[in-house]
Each structure stands twice: as C-alpha cells, then as structure tokens.
N, C-alpha and C positions, 0 to 999 in steps of 0.2 A: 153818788152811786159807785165811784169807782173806786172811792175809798174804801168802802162797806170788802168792795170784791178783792182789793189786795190784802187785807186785814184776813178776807178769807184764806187768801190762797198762803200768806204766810203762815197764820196757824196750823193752817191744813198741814203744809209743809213739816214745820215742827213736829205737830204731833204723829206724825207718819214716821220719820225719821228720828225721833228719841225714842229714846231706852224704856222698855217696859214691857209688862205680861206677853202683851199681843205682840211685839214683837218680837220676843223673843220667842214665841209660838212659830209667827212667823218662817222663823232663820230655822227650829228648828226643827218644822214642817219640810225644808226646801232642802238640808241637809239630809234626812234622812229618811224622804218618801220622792222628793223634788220638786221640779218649780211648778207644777198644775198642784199641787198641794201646799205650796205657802200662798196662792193666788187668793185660795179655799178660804186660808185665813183672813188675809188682807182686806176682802170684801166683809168680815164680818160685822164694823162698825156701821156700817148701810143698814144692818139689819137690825144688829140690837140698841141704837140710839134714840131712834123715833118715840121710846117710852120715858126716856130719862130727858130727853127733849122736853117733851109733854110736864115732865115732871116740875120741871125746873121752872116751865115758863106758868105754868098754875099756881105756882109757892110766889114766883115773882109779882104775878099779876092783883094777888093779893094785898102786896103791899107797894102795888107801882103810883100807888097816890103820895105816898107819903116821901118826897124828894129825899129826905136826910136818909133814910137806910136805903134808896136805892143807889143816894150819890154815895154812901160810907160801903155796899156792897162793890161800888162800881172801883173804889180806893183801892178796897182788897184786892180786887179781879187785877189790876194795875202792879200792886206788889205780889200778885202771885205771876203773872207773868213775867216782872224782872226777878224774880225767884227760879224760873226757867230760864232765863235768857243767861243767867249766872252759872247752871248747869251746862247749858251750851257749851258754853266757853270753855269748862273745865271738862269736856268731853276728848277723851283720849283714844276711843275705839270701845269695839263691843263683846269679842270674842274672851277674852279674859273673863270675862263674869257672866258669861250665859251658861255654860252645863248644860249640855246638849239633852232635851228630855223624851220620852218615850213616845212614841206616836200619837199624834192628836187628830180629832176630828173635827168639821164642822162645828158638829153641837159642841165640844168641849171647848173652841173660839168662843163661840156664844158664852159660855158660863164662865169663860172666863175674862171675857171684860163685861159682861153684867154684875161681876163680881169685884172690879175694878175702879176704886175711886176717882180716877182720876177724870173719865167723862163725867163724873156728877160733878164735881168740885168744877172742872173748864166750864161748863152749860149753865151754874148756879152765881159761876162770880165772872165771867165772861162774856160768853155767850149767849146766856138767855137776857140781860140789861141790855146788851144790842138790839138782840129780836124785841124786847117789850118797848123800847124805845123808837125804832124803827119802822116794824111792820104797818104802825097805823096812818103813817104820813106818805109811805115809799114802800109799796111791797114787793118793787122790782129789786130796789135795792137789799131786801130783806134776803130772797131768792139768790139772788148772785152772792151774796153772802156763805151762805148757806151750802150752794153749786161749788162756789171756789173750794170752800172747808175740806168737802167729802170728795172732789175732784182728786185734790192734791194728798191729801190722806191717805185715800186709798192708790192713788198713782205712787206715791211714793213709796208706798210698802210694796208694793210691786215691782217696782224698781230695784228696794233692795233683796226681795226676792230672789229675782235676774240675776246683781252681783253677785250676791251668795251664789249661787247656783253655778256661776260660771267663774269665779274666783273667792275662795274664803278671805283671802288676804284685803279683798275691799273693808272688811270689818275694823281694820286694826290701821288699816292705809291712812296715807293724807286725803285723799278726796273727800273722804268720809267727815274726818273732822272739820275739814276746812268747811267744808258745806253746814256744818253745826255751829260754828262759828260766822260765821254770815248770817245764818240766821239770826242769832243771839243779837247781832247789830238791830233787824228789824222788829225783833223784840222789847227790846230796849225802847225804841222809838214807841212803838204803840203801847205798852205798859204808861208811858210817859202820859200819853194821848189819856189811859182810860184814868188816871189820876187827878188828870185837868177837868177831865168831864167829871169827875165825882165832886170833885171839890166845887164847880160850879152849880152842878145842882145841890150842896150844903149849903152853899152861900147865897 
C-alpha cells in the first residue's frame, strides 16, 4: 500500500515541477496577473484528467488479459520514465525558455493540457498498468495512489507559483534544480521497478 502511495507522490511531484505547457502557463499566469491566478492554473489537472484517465484505462482493460503487451507496455512505461529522470538531471532552470505569454484563463488551462500529450502518454504507459493491475485486489491502495499523484501535482505547482510570485530568481536558482535532480534519483529507482514488472509478466 505504501508503495502504490510513494510512487504516487513522486510522480506527482515530477510532473508538478517539470517543464511543460501547464507550467509554463502557470509561471506566466503568476508573473503577469499574480499568484490567485497561477493557483487558477495549477488546479487544472483535477479537472481535465478524469476523461484521459477513463481513456486509458478502457484501451487498457481491453487488452489486460493478454500479459505480453501489458508487460511490453509496462517496459515502455519504465523507459519512458528513465527518459524523464535523464531530463531531471539535465535540468538547469526555467526562465531562459519560457517567454512570458499573454494572459490566460481557466478555460485556456483546460485546452491546453487537454491538448497535451504528455497526461495521455503518463496514464497509457504508467499509470493506467498500475490502476488495471491494482484496483481489483487493493482499491485502497489504487486511491492513495492516485491521492498522492494529484496531491503533490498540484501542490507543487502551487508552490512554484508562490516562488515565482515572491522571487523570479527561484526559476534559474539551486533549489530548483537540486530538487529536480532528486527527483530524477527516485525516478530512476521506479522506472527500474516498472521494467522488472513488465518483464515478469512476459516471462
């Protein structure tokens, strides 16, 4: 159970804190309107993932009979997370490649990580082989999963919100990276984890 829940709260964490659309909506929501407006953003995966959720775990459930493509999706799921934890690493800050953009909205959050590959690709070689593996033996363990993910997700962009708000130099600082870099360790570790489990159910 508690494994399910740190798995979450690391990912969560990651995917809060790396680079991408929504966050950079985020940063530049909080730059140029302030921090009740990257909040705006932050919460938006709350809203728009429950369909991609859905999505992923219908395509999955489809073929969760047949062990080889869910252990060869679970391989991938594995090397795409050490494909993140290798970005980690080489993360040097944020502000340099963001380009501060014109004011966003709620709904424009929304369309734009519904428009975003990267929650279907997390949910399709990730996260949903956990939930279709999981939910039917352990649904507390499914839940805390799940709780951890969107906990630390959206706490985190919150968070950097905050920085933002109260110093731009946190984007480009040590804290930032270091913290990216730690990460990337417990990414490492569980990419390893979901490789072992693919390979066991191939074998």
């Amino acid at each position: 159970m508690m494994e399910l829940l740190i798995a979450g709260v690391i990912l969560g964490l990651y995917s809060g804190f790396s680079p991408g659309p929504l966050l950079v909506l985020v940063i530049s929501q909080t730059l140029t309107h302030g921090y009740m407006e990257g909040i705006k953003v932050a919460v938006v995966p709350v809203i728009t993932d429950l369909p991609i959720i859905l999505i992923s775990i219908v395509l999955l459930s489809v073929v969760s009979g047949y062990n080889f493509i869910i252990g060869s999706i679970s391989i991938f799921g594995g090397l795409y997370v050490g494909y993140l934890a290798f970005g980690s690493i080489k993360t040097k800050g944020l502000t340099a490649n963001l380009g501060i953009e014109e004011p966003r909205s709620l709904k424009k959050g929304i369309i734009v990580n519904l428009l975003n590959p990267s929650p279907y690709l997390f949910w399709i070689t990730v996260g949903g082989p956990i939930l279709i593996t999981t939910y039917t033996r352990d649904i507390a363990s499914t839940l805390l999963f799940i709780i951890g993910f969107y906990t630390f997700l959206v706490g985190s962009k919150i968070a950097l919100a905050y920085a933002t708000a109260k110093s731009r130099n946190f984007l480009i600082g040590a804290p930032y990276v270091y913290i990216m870099r730690i990460l990337s360790v417990f990414l490492i570790i569980f990419a390893l984890y979901l490789i072992k489990q693919g390979i066991q159910l191939i074998c």
